[in-house]
Structures are given as structure tokens and as C-alpha cells.
C-alpha positions as CSV (number, residue, x, y, z in Angstrom):
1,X,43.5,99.5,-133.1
2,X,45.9,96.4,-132.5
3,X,49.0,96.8,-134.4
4,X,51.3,93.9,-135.2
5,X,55.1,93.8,-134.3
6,X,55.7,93.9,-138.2
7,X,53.5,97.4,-138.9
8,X,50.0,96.2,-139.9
9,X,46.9,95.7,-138.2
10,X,46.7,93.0,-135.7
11,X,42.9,91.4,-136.2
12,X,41.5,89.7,-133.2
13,X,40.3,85.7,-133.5
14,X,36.1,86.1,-134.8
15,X,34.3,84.8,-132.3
16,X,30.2,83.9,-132.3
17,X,28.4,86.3,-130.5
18,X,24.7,87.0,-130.0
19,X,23.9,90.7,-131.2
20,X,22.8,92.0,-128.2
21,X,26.3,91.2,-126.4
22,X,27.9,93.0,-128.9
23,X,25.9,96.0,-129.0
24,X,25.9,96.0,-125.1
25,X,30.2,95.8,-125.3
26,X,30.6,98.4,-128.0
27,X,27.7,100.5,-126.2
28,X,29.5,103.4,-125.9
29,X,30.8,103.6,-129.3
30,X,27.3,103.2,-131.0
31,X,26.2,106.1,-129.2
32,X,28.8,108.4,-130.4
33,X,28.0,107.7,-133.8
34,X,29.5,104.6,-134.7
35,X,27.9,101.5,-136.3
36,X,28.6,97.8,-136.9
37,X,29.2,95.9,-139.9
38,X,29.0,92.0,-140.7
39,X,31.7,91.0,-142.1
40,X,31.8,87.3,-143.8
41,X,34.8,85.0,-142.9
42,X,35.7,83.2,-145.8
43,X,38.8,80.8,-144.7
44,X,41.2,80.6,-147.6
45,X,42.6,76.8,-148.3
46,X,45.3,75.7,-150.6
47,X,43.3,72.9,-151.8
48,X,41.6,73.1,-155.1
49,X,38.3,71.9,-156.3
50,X,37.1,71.4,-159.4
51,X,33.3,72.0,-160.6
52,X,31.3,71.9,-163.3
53,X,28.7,75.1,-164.0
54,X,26.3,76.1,-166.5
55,X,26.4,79.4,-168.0
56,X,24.7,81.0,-170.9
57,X,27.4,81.6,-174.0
58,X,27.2,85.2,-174.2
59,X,27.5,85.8,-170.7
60,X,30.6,83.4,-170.9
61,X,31.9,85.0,-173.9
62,X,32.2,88.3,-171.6
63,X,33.5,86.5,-168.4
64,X,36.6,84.8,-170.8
65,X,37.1,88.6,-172.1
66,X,37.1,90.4,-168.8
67,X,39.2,88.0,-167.4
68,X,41.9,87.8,-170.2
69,X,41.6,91.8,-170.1
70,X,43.1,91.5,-165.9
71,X,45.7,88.8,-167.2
72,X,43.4,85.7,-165.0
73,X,42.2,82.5,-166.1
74,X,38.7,82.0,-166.4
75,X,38.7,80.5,-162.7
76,X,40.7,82.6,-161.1
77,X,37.9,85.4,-162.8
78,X,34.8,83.6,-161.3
79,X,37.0,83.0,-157.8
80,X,37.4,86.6,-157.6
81,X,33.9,87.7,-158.8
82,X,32.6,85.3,-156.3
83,X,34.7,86.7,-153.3
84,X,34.0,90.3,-154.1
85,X,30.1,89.5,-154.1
86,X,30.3,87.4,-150.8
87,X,32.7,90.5,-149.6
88,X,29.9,92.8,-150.8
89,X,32.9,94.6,-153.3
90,X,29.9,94.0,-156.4
């Protein structure tokens, strides 16, 4: 494992790579029991964008509760929700 100057995990740049040339670098590894996992790279940005979605009442009745029960606005509720589901946290 990398490890940064200030304690925590250094993460290498993602890079595209075909399956094969991954399995073929990490070959090895695989064989000994390990095993790969796609992880999505979602790129955070400071810039905020507004949309408009259509939900049915109940089911926002229970997203305004949730979220008001963790202390978040209704956005910052679906933004999470969202990023755990992409994340595969559901």
C-alpha cells in the first residue's frame, strides 16, 4: 500500500485499462486468492446545479423525514442517497 507523507493512503491516478492487462499485471495476486473490484470515479465539483424531479408524495414525505432525522436538506439527502447507490453503499 502507498502511504502519504501526512499518514493516509496514497491512491494512484485511475487510469483506462482493458481487463485482460489488468488481470495479466495483478496475475499473481488473483491466484493467491485475491479478486478485483470496479470501483466508479465520481469527480466531486464545487459547482452546483439545480434540477427539477418528479417524485410520488409519499415517497417524498419519507425522503424530507429521513433527511431532517440526519440534520440534511432535502438535496443534500438525495446527493448522498445517490452517491451511496452509484458507490454500491444501498
Amino acid at each position: 500500500m502507498l502511504v502519504r507523507p501526512g499518514g493516509g493512503p496514497k491512491l494512484p491516478k485511475p487510469q483506462s485499462r482493458a481487463p485482460e492487462a489488468v488481470a495479466r499485471l495483478v496475475a499473481d495476486d488473483l491466484a493467491a486468492g485475491a479478486f478485483l473490484i470496479a470501483v466508479p470515479l465520481v469527480q466531486p465539483q464545487t459547482r452546483q446545479k439545480r434540477v427539477n424531479i418528479s417524485l410520488d408524495a409519499g415517497t417524498l414525505q419519507a425522503i424530507d423525514a429521513a433527511a431532517e432525522g440526519l440534520g440534511l436538506t432535502r438535496s443534500g439527502y438525495l446527493a448522498r442517497a445517490a452517491l451511496n447507490e452509484i458507490r454500491g453503499r444501498h
